[in-house]
C-alpha positions in Angstrom: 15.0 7.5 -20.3 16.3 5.3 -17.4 14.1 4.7 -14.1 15.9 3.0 -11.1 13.7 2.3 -8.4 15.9 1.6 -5.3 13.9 -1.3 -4.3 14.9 -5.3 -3.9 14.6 -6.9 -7.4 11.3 -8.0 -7.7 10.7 -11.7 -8.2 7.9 -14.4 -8.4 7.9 -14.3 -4.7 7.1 -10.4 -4.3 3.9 -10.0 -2.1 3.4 -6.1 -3.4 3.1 -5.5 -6.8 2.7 -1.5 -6.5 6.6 -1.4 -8.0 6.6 -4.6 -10.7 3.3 -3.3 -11.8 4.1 0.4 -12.3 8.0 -1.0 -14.4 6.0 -3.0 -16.6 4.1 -0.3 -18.0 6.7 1.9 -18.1 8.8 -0.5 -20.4 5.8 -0.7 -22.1 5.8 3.0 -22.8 10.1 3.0 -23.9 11.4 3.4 -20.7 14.1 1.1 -18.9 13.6 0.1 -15.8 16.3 -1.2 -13.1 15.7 -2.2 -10.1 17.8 -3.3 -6.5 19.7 -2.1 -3.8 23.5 -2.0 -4.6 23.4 0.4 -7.8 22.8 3.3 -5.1 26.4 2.9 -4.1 27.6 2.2 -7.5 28.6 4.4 -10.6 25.8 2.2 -12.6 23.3 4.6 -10.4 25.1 7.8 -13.0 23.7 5.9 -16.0 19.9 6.8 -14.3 17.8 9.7 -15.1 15.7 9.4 -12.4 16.3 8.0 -8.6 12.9 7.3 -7.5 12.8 6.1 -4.1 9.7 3.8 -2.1 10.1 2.8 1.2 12.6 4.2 2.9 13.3 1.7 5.6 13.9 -1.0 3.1 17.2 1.1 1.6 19.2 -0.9 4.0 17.7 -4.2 3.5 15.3 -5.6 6.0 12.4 -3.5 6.9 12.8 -4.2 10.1 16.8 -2.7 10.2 17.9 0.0 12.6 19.6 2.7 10.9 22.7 3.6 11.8 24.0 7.2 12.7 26.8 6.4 9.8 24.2 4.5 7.3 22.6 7.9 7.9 25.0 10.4 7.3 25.7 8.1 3.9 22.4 8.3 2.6 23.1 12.5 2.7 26.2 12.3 1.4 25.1 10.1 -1.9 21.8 12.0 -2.0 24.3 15.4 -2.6 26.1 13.3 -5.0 23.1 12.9 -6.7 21.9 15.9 -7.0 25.6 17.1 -7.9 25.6 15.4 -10.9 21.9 16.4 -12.0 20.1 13.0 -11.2 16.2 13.8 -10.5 15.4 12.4 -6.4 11.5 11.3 -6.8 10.2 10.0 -3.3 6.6 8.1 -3.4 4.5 8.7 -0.7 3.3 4.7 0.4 3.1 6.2 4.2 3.9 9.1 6.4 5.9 7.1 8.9 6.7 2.9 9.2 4.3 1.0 9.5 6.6 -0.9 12.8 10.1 0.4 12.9 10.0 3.3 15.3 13.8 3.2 14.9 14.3 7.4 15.0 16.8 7.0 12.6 14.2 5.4 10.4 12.1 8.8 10.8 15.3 10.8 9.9 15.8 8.8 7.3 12.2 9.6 5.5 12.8 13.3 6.6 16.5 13.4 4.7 14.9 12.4 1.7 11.9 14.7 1.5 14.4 17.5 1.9 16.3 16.2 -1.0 13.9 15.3 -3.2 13.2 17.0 -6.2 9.3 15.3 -6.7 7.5 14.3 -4.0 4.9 11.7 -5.4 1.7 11.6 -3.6 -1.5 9.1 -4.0 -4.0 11.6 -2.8 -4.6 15.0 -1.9 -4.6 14.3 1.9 -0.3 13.5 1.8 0.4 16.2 -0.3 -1.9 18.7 1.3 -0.1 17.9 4.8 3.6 17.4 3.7 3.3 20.4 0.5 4.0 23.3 3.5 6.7 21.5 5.5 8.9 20.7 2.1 7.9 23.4 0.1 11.1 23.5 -1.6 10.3 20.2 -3.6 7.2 19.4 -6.7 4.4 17.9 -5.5 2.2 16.1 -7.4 -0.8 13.3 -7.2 -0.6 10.1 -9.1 -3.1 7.6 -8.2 -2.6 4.1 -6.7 -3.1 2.1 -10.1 -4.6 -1.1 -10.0 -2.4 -4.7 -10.9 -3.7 -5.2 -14.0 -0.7 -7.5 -15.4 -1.0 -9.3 -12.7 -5.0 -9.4 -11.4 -7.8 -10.5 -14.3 -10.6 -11.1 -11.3 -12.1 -13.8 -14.0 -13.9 -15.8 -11.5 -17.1 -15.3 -11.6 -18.4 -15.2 -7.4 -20.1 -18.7 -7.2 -17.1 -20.2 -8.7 -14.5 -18.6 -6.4 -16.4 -19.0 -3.4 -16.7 -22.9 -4.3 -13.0 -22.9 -4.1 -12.8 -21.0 -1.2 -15.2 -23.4 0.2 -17.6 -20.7 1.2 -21.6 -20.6 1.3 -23.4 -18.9 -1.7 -26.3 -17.7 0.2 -24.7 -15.6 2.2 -23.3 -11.7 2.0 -19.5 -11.9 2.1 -17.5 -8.7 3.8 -14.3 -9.3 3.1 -11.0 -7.7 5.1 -7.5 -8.7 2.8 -4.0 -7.9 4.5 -2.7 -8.9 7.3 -4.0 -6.9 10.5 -1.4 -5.5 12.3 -2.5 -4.9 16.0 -4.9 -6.1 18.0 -6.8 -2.9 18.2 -7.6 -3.8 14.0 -8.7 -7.5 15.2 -11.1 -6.2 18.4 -12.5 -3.4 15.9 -13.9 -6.2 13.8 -15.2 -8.7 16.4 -17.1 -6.0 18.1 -18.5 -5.1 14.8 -19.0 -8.3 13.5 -21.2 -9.3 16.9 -24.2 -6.9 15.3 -24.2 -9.0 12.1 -26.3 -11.9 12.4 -25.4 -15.6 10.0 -26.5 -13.9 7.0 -23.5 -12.2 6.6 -19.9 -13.8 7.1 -16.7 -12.0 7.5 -13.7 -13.0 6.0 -10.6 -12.1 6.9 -7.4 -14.7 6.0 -4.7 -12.3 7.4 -6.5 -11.8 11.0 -3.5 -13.6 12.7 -0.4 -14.2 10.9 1.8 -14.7 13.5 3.2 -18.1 13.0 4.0 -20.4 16.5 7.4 -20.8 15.3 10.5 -19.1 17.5 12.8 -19.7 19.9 11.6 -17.0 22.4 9.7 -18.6 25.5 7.4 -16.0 26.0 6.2 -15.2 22.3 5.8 -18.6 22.1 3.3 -18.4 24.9 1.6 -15.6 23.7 1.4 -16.3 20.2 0.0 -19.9 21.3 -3.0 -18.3 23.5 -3.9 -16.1 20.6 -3.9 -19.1 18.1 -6.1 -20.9 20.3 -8.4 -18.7 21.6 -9.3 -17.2 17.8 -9.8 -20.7 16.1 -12.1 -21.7 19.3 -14.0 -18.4 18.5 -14.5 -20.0 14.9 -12.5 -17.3 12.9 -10.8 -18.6 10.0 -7.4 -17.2 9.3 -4.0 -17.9 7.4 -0.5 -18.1 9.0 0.9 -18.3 5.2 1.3 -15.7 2.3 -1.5 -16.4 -0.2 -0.7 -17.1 -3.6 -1.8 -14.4 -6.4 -4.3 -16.7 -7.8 -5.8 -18.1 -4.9 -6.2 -13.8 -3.7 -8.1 -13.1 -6.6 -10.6 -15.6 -5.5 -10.8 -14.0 -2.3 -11.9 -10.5 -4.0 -14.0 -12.4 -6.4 -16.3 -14.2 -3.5 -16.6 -10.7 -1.2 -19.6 -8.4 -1.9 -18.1 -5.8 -0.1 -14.3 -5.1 0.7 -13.5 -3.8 4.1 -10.3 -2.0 4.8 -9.7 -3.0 8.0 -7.1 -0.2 9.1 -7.9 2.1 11.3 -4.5 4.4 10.9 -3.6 4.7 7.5 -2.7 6.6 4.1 -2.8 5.0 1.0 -4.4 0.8 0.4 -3.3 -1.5 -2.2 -6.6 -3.0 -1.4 -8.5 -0.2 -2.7 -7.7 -0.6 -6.3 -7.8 -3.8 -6.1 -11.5 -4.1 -5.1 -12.2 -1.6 -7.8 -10.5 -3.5 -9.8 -12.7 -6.6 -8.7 -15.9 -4.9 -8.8 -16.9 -4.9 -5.2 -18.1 -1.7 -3.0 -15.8 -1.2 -0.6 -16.1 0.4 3.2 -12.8 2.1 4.7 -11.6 4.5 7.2 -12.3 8.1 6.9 -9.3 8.9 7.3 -5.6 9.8 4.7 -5.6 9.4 1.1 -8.4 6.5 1.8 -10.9 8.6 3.3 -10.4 10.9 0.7 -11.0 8.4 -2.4 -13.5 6.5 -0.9 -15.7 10.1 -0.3 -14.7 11.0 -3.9 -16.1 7.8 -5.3 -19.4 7.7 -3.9 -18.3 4.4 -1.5 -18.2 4.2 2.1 -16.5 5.4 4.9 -16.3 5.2 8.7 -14.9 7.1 11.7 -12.5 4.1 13.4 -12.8 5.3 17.0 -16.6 4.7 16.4 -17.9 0.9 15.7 -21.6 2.0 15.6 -20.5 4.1 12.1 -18.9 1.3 10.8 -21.5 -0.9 11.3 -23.5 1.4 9.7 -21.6 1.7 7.2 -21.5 -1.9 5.5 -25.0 -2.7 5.9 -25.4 0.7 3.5 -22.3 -1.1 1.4 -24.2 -4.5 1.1 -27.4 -2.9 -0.3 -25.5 -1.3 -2.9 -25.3 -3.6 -5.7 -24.7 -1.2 -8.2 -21.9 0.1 -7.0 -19.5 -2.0 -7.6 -20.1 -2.4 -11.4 -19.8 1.1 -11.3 -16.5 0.8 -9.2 -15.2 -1.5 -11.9 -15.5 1.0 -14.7 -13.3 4.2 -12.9 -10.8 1.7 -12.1 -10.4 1.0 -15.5 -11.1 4.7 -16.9 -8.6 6.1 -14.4 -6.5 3.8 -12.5 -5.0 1.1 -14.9 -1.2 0.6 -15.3 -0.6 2.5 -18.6 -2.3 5.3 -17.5 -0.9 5.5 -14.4 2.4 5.4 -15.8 1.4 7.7 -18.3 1.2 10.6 -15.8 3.9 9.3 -14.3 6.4 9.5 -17.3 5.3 13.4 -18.3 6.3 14.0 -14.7 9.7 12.3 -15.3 9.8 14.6 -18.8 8.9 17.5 -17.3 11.4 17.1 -14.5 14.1 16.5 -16.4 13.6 19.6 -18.0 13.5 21.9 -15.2 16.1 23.1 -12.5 15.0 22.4 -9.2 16.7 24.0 -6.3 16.2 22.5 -2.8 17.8 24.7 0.3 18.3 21.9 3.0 22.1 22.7 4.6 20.5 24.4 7.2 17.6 22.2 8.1 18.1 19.7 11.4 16.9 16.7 10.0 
């Protein structure tokens, strides 16, 4: 069987593994995998199986790219093709909408290919709950976010990553990975953080990412004030991607993993704190919300700081729990099983008709 997932080739630079990960194992299991952009347009695409698609604004290149009215109607036209020549259209669920690009042709874009997708792959029940009545037409199913296991061994042991990191061993580390997108993620966690006292240090290496250098005046100004006034306020942060190694370390030295978003669906964090063996405290809200609840772990309501608060000091008494954490990770998120569940669904799809009714819906 033949799995193209119409993504950029991944390299040594790729900052997501969700994709690389998920390939590997599949090879593993007799699968070949392709990867990249051009083979959509190409006949190599008619040597595929299955067209599994990830996020849609990167079809066109940058995420940031504004769809064009004609980029649009020649996404529909090659998904017909597709489905003309009996190529299965998978579409994984990473989010509902962009994260940034409120291009509308970006959100017509996600909606053209739920309508002509054939599987509709979901992390959680909250996704496919919401989206299984509005595309009824297509197979839903859940498949859990799996953990980076070829790439992620955790080995450090805490006192040894936090001696790297150059952080304290005597005190409780909460740790919030990813870059925060918003200020309204950054002023959640200082109010938060004020009803802490030294005892427990928050760290959080993506706080500010946005670098000082460009040639527009005024973000240059803005970006400038922010810089200063965060490192005067004594918060720690990195302007540069952090290497694989060097995050492990990270997730090794935190007692607790915060996810730090207050809007979201699915977290590559998640997994990976399981994976690490830390507790971890998130939103109550999307697939999170929902795995978090289901795993005994933590979760908070994000218009209310008071419940987050709340919420990691319960985290940081629970020492048990991430040991525990550790071992579902491995029982039911690793790679090969993962992509286990993910190959019977390519199997069973390719054996079945689907029949998807969109000519007369105004996407």
């Amino acid at each position: 069987m033949k799995i193209y997932f119409v993504i950029k080739e991944p390299s040594e630079r790729t900052i997501n593994h969700f994709v690389s990960s998920l390939g590997n194992a599949l090879q593993k299991q007799g699968c070949e995998v392709v990867y990249g952009l051009e083979r959509l347009w190409t006949d190599e695409v008619l040597e595929c199986d299955i067209v599994h698609f990830q996020w849609p604004e990167g079809i066109f290149g940058l995420f940031g790219h504004k769809v064009t009215d004609d980029e649009l109607a020649r996404m529909e036209q090659r998904l017909t093709f597709l489905k003309e020549k009996g190529i299965k259209i998978f579409v994984q669920i990473h989010n509902l909408k962009p994260h940034t690009n409120r291009d509308k042709n970006v959100q017509r874009l996600y909606e053209l290919l739920y309508l002509h997708a054939d599987v509709i792959v979901h992390m959680g029940n909250y996704s496919r709950d919401l989206l299984q009545p509005q595309y009824p037409n297509a197979h839903h199913i859940v498949i859990p976010h799996h953990i980076y296991d070829d790439v992620y061994s955790f080995r450090y042991t805490r006192e040894e990553a936090r001696r790297r990191l150059h952080l304290p061993l005597d005190k409780q580390v909460v740790l919030s990975f990813g870059k925060f997108r918003n200020d309204k993620e950054r002023n959640f966690i200082l109010d938060m953080q004020q009803s802490f006292d030294h005892s427990v240090l928050f760290l959080m290496p993506g706080f500010y990412r946005e670098t000082l250098h460009t040639w527009n005046p005024k973000k240059f100004v803005i970006r400038l004030y922010h810089t200063l006034r965060y490192k005067l306020a004594g918060i720690k942060f990195s302007n540069e991607v952090i290497p694989d190694d060097l995050m492990q370390c990270y997730f090794c030295a935190a007692d607790v993993v915060l996810i730090q978003r207050l809007d979201i669906l699915n977290s590559g964090n998640l997994p990976m704190a399981f994976a690490a063996g830390k507790v971890v405290v998130g939103p109550n809200v999307g697939n999170v919300g929902h795995v978090l609840r289901a795993t005994g772990n933590y979760t908070f309501d994000s218009e209310q700081t008071e419940n987050a608060i709340s919420a990691i000091q319960s985290a940081l008494k629970a020492t048990f729990k991430g040991e525990e954490n550790k071992e579902y990770a491995a029982k039911h998120w690793s790679s090969d099983i993962i992509a286990t569940k993910l190959l019977n669904c390519y199997q069973e799809a390719m054996n079945t008709k689907y029949y998807i009714d969109y000519r007369n819906k105004n996407f």
